[in-house]
N, C-alpha and C positions, 0 to 999 in steps of 0.2 A: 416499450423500449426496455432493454436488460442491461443493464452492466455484471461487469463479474466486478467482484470485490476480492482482492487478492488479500491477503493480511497474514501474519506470522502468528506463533504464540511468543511470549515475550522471551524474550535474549538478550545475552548482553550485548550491551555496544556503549562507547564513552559518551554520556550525556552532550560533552564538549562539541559535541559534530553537531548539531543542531540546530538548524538554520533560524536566526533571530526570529523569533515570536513576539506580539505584545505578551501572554502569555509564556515562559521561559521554560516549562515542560511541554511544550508544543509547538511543534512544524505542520503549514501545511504550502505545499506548492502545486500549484494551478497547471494544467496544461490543457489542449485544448479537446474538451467532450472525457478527458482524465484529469485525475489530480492525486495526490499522495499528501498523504498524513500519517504524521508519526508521534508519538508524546515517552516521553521518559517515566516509565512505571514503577521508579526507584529499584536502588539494592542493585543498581548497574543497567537494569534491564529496561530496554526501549518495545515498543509496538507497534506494529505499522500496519497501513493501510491502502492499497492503490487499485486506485478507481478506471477502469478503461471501457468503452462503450460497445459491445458487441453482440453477436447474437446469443439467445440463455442455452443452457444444455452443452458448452463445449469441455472438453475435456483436455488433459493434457497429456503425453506418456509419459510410463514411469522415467523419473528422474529428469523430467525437461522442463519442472517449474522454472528453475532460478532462470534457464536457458531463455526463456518465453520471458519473461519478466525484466529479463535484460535485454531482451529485443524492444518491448515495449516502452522501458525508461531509462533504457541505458545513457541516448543522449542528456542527462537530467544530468543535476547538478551532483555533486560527489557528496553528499549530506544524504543522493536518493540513492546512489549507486554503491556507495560505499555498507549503508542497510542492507540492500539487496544482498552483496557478497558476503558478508556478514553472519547470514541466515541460512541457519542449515536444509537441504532442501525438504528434507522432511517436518519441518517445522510451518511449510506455507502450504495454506488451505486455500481453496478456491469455493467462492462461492457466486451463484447469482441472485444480482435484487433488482427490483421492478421500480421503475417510474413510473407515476399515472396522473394525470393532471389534478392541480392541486383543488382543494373543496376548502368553501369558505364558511361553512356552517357545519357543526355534530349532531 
């Protein structure tokens, strides 16, 4: 199984948006086989994270991260969507990472 991992380099955005944490520089919201996470990396700037479950190797065209990224979490809360707009499209990397059943000995 592949997920891409979507993530930003850090930017600003007002810590103030950030959905309650037990930890208070950290969000993470659940969706389902997705989930987003984001933490406050001071000096104004947040980082984020979003998880979606698809095949490895896709790509996107130029300039249709933010596009894609708000098809995928747009219905989210305004803590995820407000991130997303937030982030310049050049600043969102796409990446893929593998799942493999877990091992219980090294």
């Amino acid at each position: 199984m592949s997920r891409s991992r979507l993530q930003n380099k850090k930017k600003p955005f007002p810590s103030t948006q950030l959905t309650p944490h037990p930890h208070p520089q950290l969000s993470t919201t659940p969706g389902h086989k997705q989930y987003f996470v984001s933490s406050d990396v001071g000096d104004g700037k947040m980082q984020w994270y979003g998880f979606h479950e698809e095949p490895a190797g896709g790509e996107d065209a130029d300039g249709a991260k933010k596009e894609r990224l708000l098809s995928i979490f747009g219905g989210w809360t305004d803590q995820v969507t407000d991130l997303l707009r937030a982030t310049r499209e050049d600043d969102v990397l796409r990446r893929d990472i593998y799942d493999r059943p877990p091992i219980f000995k090294w």
